[in-house]
C-alpha positions in Angstrom: 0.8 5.8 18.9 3.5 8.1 17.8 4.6 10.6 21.1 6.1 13.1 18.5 4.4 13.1 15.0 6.6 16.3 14.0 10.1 14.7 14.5 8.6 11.5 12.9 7.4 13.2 10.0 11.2 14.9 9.9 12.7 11.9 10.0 11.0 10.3 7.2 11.6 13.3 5.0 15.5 12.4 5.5 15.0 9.3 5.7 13.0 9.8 1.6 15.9 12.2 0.6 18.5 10.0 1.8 17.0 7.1 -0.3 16.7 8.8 -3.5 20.1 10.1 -2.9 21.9 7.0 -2.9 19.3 4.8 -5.0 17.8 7.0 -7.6 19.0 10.2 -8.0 17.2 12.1 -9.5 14.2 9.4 -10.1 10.9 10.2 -9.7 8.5 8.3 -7.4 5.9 6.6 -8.5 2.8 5.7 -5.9 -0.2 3.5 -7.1 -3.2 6.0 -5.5 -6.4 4.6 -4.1 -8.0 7.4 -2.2 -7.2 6.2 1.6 -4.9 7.1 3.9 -1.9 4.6 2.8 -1.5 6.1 -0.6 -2.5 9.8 0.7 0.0 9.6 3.3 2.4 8.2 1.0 2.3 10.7 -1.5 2.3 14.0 0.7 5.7 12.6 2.1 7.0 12.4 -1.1 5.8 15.9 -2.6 7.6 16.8 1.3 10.8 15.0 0.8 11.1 16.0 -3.3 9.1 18.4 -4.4 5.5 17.7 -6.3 7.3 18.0 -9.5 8.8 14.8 -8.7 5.9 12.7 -7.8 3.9 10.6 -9.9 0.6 9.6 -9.0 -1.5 6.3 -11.1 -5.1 5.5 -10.6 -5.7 2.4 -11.4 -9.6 1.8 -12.0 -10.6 -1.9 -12.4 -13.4 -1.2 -14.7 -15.3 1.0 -12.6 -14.3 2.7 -9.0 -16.8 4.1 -6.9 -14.6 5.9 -4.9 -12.7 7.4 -8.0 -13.2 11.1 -6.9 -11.4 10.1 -3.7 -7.9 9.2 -6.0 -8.7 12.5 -8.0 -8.9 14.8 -5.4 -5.7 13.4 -3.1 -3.3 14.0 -6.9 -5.6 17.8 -7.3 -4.6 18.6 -3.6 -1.3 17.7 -3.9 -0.8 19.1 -7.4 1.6 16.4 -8.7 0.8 14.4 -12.3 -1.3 11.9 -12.7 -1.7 9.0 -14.6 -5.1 7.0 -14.6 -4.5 3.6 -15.9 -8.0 1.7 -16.3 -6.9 -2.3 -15.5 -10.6 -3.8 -16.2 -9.8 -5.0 -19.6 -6.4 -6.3 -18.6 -8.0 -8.5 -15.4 -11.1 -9.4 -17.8 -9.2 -11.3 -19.9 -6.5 -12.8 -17.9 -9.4 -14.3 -15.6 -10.8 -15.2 -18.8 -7.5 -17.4 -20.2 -7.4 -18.4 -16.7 -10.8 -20.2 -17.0 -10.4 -21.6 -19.9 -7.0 -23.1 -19.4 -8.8 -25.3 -16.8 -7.1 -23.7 -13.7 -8.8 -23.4 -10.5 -10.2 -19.7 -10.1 -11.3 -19.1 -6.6 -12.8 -16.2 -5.4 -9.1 -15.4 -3.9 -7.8 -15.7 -6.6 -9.7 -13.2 -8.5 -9.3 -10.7 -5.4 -5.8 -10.8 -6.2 -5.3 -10.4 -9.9 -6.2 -7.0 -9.6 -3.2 -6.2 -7.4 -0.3 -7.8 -9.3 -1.8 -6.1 -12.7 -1.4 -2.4 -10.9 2.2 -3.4 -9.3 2.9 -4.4 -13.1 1.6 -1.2 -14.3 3.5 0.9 -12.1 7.0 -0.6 -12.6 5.9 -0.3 -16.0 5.2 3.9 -15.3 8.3 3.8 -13.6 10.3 2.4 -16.6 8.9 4.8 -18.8 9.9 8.2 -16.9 12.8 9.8 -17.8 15.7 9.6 -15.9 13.8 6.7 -14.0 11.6 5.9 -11.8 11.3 4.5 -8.2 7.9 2.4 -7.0 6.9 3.2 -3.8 5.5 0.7 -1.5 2.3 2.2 0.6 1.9 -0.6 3.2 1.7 -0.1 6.9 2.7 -1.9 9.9 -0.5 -2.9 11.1 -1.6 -4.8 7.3 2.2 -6.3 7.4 1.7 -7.6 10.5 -1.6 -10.0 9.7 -0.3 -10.5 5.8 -3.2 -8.1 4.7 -1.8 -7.4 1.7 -1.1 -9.2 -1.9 2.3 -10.9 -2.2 3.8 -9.5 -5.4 0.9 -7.1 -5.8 0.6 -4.0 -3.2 2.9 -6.3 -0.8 6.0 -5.1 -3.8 7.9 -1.9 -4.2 11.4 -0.6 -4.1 10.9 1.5 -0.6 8.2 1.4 2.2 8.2 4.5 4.2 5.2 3.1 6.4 6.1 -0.1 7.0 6.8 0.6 10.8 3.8 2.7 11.5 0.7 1.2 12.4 -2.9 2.2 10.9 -3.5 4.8 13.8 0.3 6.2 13.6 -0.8 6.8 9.7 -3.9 8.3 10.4 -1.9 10.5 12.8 0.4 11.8 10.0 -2.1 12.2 7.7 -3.7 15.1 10.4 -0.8 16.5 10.7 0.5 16.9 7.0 -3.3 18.8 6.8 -4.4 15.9 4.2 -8.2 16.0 3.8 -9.8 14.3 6.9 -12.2 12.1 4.6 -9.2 10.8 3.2 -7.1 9.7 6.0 -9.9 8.7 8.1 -11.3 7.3 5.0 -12.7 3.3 6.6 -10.6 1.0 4.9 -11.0 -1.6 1.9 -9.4 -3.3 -0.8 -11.8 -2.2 -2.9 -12.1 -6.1 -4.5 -14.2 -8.1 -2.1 -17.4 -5.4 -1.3 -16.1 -5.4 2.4 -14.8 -2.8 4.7 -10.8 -4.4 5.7 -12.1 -4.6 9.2 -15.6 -6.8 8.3 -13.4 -8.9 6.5 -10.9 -9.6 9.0 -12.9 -10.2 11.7 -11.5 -7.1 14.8 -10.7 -3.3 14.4 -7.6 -1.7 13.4 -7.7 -0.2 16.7 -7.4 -3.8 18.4 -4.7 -4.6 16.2 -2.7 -1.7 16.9 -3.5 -2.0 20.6 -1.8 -6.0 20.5 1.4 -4.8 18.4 2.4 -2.1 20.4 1.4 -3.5 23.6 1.0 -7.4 23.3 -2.5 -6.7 24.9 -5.8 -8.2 23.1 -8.5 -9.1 26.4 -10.5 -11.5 23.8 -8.2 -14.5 23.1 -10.3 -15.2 20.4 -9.0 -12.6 18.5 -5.5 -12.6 19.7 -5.5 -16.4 18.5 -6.6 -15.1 15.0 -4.3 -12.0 15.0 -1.3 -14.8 16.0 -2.9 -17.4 13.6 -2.8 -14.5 10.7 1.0 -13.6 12.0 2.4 -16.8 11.9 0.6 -17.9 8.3 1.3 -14.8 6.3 5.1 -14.3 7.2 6.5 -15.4 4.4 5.2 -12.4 2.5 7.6 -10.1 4.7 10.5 -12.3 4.4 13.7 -12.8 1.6 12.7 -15.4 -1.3 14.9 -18.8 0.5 17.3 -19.9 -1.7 19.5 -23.0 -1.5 23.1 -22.6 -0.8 25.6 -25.7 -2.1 27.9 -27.1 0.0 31.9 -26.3 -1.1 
């Protein structure tokens, strides 16, 4: 838990505007928005740290979103353009060529199409804005941790401003910035497999947070999972290994 949200929240900002001044100056970000606190978060740091005028919001509907509204009010209270960007016709088919080439479609698989398609589409936002574009990432610490996230999909990005803060140090920010409480306390899900991210992984954020910042989890059952999950999913965080040849 964060002991000073303010000076954290300041120290992003900088942290944004020091970025963009020595990667993209000048560039626009571009955030992939869901309607939860990640991508809420996300973008009210960026309207902070640049000004809404260069933000960039895309909804990305696969077919149909129940929780559309959510996306659409986060980009109306924020004020910043908006693209939505409907991917159901684009995942339809590529499951479809999938099938009938023969390959193996499991039901992981098609929980993870959907991701790579919107980190696609964004880069693809991105390269269209004038004077450029930068992808921001909107993982936190606590998904990082367990691999919670879609390697080359929502795990990509060119910057991560919540990579080191855990679910509840998010959810703190979000109060803070003033975002809309059903938004940043919004329960949590990929939106892909019908299940809330806690159901589906078995223990609460609040367990999860507890065991990072602490190394404290009283039911070894789920520290073994939370260590199991660690261990398996690290290479998602890490550099792409390459081989080096001898001289």
């Amino acid at each position: 838990m964060l002991k000073n949200v303010e000076k954290t929240v300041n120290d992003l900002t900088e942290w944004i505007r020091d970025y963009f001044e020595k990667n993209g100056k000048g560039c626009t970000a571009v955030i992939g928005i869901s309607g939860g606190k990640d991508s809420s978060v996300t973008a009210a740091l960026m309207v902070r740290a640049l000004g809404k005028e260069r933000v960039i919001g895309v909804l990305m509907p696969d077919g149909e979103q129940s929780d559309i509204d959510d996306s659409k009010k986060l980009v109306t209270y924020l004020d910043i353009k908006h693209f939505i960007v409907n991917i159901g016709e684009t995942t339809a088919a590529l499951k479809k060529n999938l099938e009938e080439s023969g390959s193996v479609i499991t039901s992981d698989v098609k929980i993870n199409i959907p991701p790579r398609i919107r980190m696609t589409t964004l880069y693809a936002v991105a390269q269209g804005v004038e004077g450029g574009g930068r992808v921001i990432n909107t993982c936190n610490r606590s998904e990082d941790y367990i691999g919670y996230s879609t390697k080359f999909g929502d795990s990509a990005g060119d910057m991560s401003p919540l990579a080191m803060l855990t679910v509840t140090e998010v959810r703190q920010i979000g109060d803070y910035l003033g975002l809309p409480k059903e938004l940043v306390h919004k329960t949590p899900s990929d939106g892909l497999s019908g299940l809330s991210d806690e159901d589906k992984i078995g223990f609460s954020y609040d367990v999860l947070d507890r065991y990072i910042e602490t190394g404290i989890c009283e039911d070894e059952e789920i520290k073994a999972k939370i260590d199991r999950m660690h261990a398996m999913n690290l290479h998602k965080l890490e550099l792409m290994p390459h081989f080096t040849p001898a001289e």
